[in-house]
C-alpha positions in Angstrom: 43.4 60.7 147.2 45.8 58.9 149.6 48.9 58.8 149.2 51.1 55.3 148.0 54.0 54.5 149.4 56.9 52.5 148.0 59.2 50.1 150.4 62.8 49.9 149.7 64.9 47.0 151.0 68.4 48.1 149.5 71.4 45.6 149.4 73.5 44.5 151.3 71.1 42.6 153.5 70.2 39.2 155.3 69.2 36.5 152.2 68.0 33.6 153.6 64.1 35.6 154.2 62.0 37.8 152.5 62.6 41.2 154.7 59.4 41.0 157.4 59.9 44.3 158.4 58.4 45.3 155.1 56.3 43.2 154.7 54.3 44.2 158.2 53.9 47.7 157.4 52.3 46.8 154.0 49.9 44.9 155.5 49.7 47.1 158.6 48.8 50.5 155.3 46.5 47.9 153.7 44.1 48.1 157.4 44.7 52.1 157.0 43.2 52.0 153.5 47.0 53.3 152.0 48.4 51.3 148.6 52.0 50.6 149.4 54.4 48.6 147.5 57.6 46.7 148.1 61.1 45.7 146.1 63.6 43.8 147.5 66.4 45.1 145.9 69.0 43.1 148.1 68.0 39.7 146.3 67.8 41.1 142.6 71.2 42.9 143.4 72.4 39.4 144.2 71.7 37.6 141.7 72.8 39.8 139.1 76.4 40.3 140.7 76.5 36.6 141.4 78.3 36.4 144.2 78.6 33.6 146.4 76.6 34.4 149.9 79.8 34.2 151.9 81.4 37.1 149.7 77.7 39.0 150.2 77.5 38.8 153.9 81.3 39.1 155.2 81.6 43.2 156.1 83.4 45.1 153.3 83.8 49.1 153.8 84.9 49.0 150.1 82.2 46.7 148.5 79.0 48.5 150.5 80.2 52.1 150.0 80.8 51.5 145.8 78.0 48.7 145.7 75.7 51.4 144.1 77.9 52.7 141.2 78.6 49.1 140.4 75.0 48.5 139.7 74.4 51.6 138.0 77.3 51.0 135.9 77.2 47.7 135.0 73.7 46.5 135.7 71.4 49.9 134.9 68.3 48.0 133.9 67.6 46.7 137.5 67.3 50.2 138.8 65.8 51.5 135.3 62.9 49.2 136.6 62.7 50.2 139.8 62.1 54.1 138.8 59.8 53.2 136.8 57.5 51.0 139.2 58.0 53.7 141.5 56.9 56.6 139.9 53.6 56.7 140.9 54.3 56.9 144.1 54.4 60.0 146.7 56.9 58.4 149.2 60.1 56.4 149.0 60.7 54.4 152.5 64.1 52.6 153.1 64.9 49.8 155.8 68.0 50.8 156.7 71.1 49.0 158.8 74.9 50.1 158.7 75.9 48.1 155.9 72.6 49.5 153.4 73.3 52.6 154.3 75.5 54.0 151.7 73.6 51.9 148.8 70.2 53.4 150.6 71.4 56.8 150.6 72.6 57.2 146.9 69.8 55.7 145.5 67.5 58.1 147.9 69.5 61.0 146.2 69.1 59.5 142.7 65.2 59.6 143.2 65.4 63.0 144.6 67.2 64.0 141.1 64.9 61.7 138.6 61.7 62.8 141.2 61.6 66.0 142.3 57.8 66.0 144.7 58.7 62.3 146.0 59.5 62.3 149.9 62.0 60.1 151.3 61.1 57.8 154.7 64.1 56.5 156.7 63.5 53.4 158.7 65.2 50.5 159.9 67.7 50.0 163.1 70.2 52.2 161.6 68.5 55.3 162.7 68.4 54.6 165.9 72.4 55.1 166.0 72.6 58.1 163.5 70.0 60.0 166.4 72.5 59.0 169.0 74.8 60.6 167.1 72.8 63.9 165.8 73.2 62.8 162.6 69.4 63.2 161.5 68.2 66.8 159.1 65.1 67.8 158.8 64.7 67.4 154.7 63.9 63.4 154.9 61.0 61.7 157.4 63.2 59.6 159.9 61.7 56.5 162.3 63.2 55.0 165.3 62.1 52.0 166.5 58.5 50.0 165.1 57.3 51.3 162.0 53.9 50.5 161.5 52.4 53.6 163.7 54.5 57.0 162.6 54.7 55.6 159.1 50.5 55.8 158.8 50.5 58.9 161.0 52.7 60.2 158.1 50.8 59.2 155.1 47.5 59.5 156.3 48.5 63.2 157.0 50.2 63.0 153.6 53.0 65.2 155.0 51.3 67.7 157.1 52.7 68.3 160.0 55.5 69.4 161.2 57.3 67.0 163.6 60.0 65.1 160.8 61.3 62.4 163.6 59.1 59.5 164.9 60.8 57.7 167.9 59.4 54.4 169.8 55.9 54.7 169.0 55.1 50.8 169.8 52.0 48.5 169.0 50.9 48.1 172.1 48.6 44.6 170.9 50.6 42.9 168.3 47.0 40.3 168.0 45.6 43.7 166.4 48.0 43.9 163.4 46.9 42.1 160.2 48.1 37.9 159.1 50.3 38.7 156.4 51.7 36.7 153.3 54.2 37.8 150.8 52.8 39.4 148.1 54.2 40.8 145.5 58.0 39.2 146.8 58.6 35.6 145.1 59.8 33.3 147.9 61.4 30.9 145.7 64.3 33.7 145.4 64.8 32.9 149.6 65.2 29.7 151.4 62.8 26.9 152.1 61.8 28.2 155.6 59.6 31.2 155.8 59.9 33.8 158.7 57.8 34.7 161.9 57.8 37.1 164.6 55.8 35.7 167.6 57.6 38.6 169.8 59.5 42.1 169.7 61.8 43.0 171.5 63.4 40.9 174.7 62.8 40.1 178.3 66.4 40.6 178.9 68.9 42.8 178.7 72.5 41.6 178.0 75.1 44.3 177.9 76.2 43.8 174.6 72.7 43.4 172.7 71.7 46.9 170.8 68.0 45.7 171.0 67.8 46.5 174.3 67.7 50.5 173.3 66.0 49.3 169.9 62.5 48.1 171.7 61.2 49.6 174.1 58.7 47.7 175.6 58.6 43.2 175.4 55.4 42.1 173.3 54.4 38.8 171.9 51.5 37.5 169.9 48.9 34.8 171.4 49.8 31.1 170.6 46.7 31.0 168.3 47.5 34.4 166.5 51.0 32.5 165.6 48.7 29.2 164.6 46.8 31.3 162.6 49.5 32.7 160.7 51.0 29.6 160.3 47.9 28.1 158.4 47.9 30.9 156.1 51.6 30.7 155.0 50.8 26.8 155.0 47.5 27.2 152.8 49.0 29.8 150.2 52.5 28.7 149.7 52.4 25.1 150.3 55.5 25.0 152.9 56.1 23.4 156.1 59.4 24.8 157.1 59.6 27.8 159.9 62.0 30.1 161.3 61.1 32.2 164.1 63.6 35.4 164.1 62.4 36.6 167.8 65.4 37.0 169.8 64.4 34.2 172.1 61.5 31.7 171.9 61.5 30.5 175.5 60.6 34.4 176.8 57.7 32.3 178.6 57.6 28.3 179.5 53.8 28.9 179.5 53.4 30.3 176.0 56.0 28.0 174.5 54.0 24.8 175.5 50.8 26.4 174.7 52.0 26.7 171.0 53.7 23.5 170.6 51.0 21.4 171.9 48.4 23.4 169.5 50.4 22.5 166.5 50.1 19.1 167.4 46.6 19.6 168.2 45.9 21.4 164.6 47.8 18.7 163.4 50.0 21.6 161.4 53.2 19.3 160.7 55.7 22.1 160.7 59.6 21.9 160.7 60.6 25.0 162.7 63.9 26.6 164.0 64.5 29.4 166.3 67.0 31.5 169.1 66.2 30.3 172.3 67.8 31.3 175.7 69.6 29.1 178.3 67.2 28.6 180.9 68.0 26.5 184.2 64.4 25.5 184.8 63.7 24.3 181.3 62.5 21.0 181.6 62.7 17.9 179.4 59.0 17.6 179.3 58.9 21.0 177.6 61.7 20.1 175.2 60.2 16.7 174.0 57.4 18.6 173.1 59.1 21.0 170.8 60.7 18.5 169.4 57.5 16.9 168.7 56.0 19.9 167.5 58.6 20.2 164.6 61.2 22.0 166.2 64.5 20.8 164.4 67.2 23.5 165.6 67.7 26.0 168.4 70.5 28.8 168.1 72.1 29.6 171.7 73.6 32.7 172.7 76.8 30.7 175.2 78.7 33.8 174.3 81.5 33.0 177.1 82.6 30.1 179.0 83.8 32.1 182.0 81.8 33.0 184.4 83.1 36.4 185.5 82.4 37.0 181.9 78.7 36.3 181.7 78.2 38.0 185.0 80.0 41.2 183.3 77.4 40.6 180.1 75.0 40.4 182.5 73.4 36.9 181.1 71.6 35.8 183.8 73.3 31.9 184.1 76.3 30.5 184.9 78.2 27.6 182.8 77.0 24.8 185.5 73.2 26.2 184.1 74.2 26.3 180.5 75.7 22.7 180.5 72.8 21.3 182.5 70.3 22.9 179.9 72.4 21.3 177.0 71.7 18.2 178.5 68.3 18.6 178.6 67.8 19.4 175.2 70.4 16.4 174.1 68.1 14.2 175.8 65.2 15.2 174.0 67.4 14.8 170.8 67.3 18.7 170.1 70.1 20.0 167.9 71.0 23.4 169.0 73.9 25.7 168.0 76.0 27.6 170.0 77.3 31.4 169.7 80.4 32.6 171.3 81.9 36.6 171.8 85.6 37.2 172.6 87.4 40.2 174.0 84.1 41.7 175.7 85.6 44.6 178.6 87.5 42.2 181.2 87.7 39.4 179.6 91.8 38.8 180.3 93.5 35.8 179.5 92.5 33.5 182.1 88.6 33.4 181.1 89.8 33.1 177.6 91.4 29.9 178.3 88.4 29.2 180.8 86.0 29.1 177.5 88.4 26.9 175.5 88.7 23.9 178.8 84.8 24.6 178.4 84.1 23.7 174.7 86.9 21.5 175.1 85.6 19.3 178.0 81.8 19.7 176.5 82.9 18.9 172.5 80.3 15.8 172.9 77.8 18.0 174.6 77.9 20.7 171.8 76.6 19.8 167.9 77.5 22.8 166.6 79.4 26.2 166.7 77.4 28.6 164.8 79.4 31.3 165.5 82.6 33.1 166.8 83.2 36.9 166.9 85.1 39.5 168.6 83.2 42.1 171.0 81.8 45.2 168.9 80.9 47.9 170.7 77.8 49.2 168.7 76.1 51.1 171.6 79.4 53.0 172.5 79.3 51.9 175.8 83.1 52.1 176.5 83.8 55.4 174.8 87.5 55.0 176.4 88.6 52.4 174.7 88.8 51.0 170.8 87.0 47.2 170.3 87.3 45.1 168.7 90.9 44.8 170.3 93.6 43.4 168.3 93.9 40.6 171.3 90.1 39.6 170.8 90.6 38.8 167.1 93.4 37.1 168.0 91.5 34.8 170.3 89.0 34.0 167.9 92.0 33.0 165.6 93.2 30.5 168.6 90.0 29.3 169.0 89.3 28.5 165.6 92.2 26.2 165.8 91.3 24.3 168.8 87.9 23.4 167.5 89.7 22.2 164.3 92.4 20.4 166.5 89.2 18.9 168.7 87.5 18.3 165.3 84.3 20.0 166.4 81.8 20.9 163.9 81.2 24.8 162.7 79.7 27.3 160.6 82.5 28.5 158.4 80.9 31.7 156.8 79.7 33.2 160.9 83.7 33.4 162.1 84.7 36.7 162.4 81.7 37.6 160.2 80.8 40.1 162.1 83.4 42.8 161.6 85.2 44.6 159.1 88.8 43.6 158.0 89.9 47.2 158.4 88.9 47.3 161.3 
């Protein structure tokens, strides 16, 4: 008998989707012939605590380290349940990131206690960083990188072989993985908009990005595999509303007009949001078209408005590029939404005040700030030196008052959201 496999998305986590990650390597076990299972802890944990999502997202040492004796204490039958729809299974995998992982690892050792023969799977972009930092044993199954592959080489082994780390072993043809849908998750506990992945990974490799070392290799699915996925979501849950979570939806001019002009062509009638790079060359032809195709909001990583400091990220345009490709997608009456990082390595005063005259002078140009944040340094790229600086939350501090002097519109829960008070 093969073995089953139950997926674990432990809290805190991201709200507005159902977590995709999981949901592909159910599917992907499905084509293998393994039953697999998956609970999304992170929303039932929410709405039991009922927080607001602003207290749930904003980083908190405190709250994610003791988030698991809370629920135990006060809320036991929500993990009562989950022992018991996971008994029958053989293995235990867990998504993790850095704020889950505390949560993901007591619970892991609570199953190891109640179950004594279940194995536990690590997964998730968190392990990348713990095997930078030696930090993986050899009691637990750990994967770096894409799932799908070293999780069915593990269970179709069921545990028989010795190698206990799994690292970049990438899909070479995403068109060959399975359409998925939701099943057993209830989507009216998310928002409206359901996800897709037409890509992994990125074309481009800004300094400061972690999934530069998280992918390996670019992919992306055919415009017609993402048509076709789009018709199923459409057929089985009666939605219209999209959000693509690749890191950039403009990784090719070519494939981007292919898809938007076959939703028009399939008639599909989608509302659909996504990330999309600042690209000189992007034209307004191709613009009016995703507009026309349903495309309602774009999220743009500015992060600077200095140009020594997007040459030092290593972004690949210049302001005089950015503002020209805001004007292109004003003119085809796209709202977009900008993102902005302060205190990355030599940023000094100068091209501080160089991005405020920026967002100043281009208020009329910008809809939206969606948001401001120091400079983390998750890849430990400047072992010498301690960020986020003191100086770079003070920036964001001054910048959050000129957009309220210049009365410029902004997400209010993504300032300073990104790092932890203690910090």
């Amino acid at each position: 008998m093969k073995p089953l496999v139950y997926l674990i998305q432990a809290p805190p986590f991201w709200l507005k989707t159902p977590p995709l990650s999981l949901i592909y390597l159910k599917n992907y076990l499905k084509t293998k012939g393994i039953g697999s299972n998956i609970a999304d802890l992170n929303i039932s944990a929410f709405k039991v605590l009922g927080l607001t999502q602003k207290e749930w997202l904003t980083l908190n040492c405190d709250f994610e380290k003791n988030l698991f004796k809370t629920i135990e204490n006060k809320y036991p039958r929500l993990l009562n349940n989950l022992y018991r729809q996971i008994e029958p299974a053989d293995y235990i995998g867990f998504s993790l990131t850095k704020r889950n992982a505390p949560f993901s690892y007591a619970l892991a050792k609570r199953v190891n206690q109640k179950f004594k023969d279940k194995q536990i799977i690590f997964g998730g972009p968190h392990t990348f960083f713990l095997d930078q930092k030696k930090k993986l044993d050899d009691k637990n199954w750990w994967i770096i990188g894409e799932g799908e592959i070293p999780i069915g080489e593990i269970l179709q082994k069921n545990g028989n072989q010795k190698q206990k780390i799994f690292r970049f072993q990438e899909i070479k043809d995403l068109d060959t993985l399975p359409f998925y849908d939701f099943e057993p998750l209830n989507i009216n506990s998310y928002s409206k908009s359901l996800p897709l992945f037409s890509s992994r990974g990125c074309l481009y490799k800004c300094n400061f990005c972690s999934e530069r070392r998280l992918i390996k290799v670019f992919r992306n699915h055919s415009p017609e595999y993402m048509i076709d996925q789009i018709k199923l979501l459409q057929s089985k849950y009666r939605t219209n509303s999209f959000v693509f979570c690749d890191s950039l939806i403009n990784y090719n001019k070519k494939w981007l007009q292919k898809f938007c002009s076959l939703v028009l062509k399939n008639n599909l009638a989608i509302n659909w949001e996504a990330q999309i790079r600042v690209d000189k060359t992007f034209s307004l032809e191709l613009a009016q078209l995703m507009k026309k195709s349903g495309c309602y909001n774009l999220f743009v990583g500015l992060e600077s408005g200095s140009d020594k400091v997007l040459k030092l990220m290593n972004k690949g345009f210049d302001t005089s590029g950015a503002v020209e490709f805001f004007e292109i997608l004003k003119q085809a009456n796209l709202h977009f939404e900008i993102s902005l990082i302060f205190g990355y390595p030599g940023e000094e005063n100068q091209d501080f005040n160089k991005t405020l005259q920026f967002i100043k002078k281009n208020k009329n140009l910008i809809p939206k700030i969606a948001q401001v944040n120091p400079f983390i340094d998750y890849l430990a790229d400047f072992k010498d030196k301690t960020y986020p600086r003191k100086r770079a939350n003070t920036r964001v501090n001054e910048f959050l008052k000129l957009i309220n002097q210049e009365k410029i519109k902004y997400t209010r829960s993504f300032i300073n959201n990104l790092t932890y008070a203690n910090i």
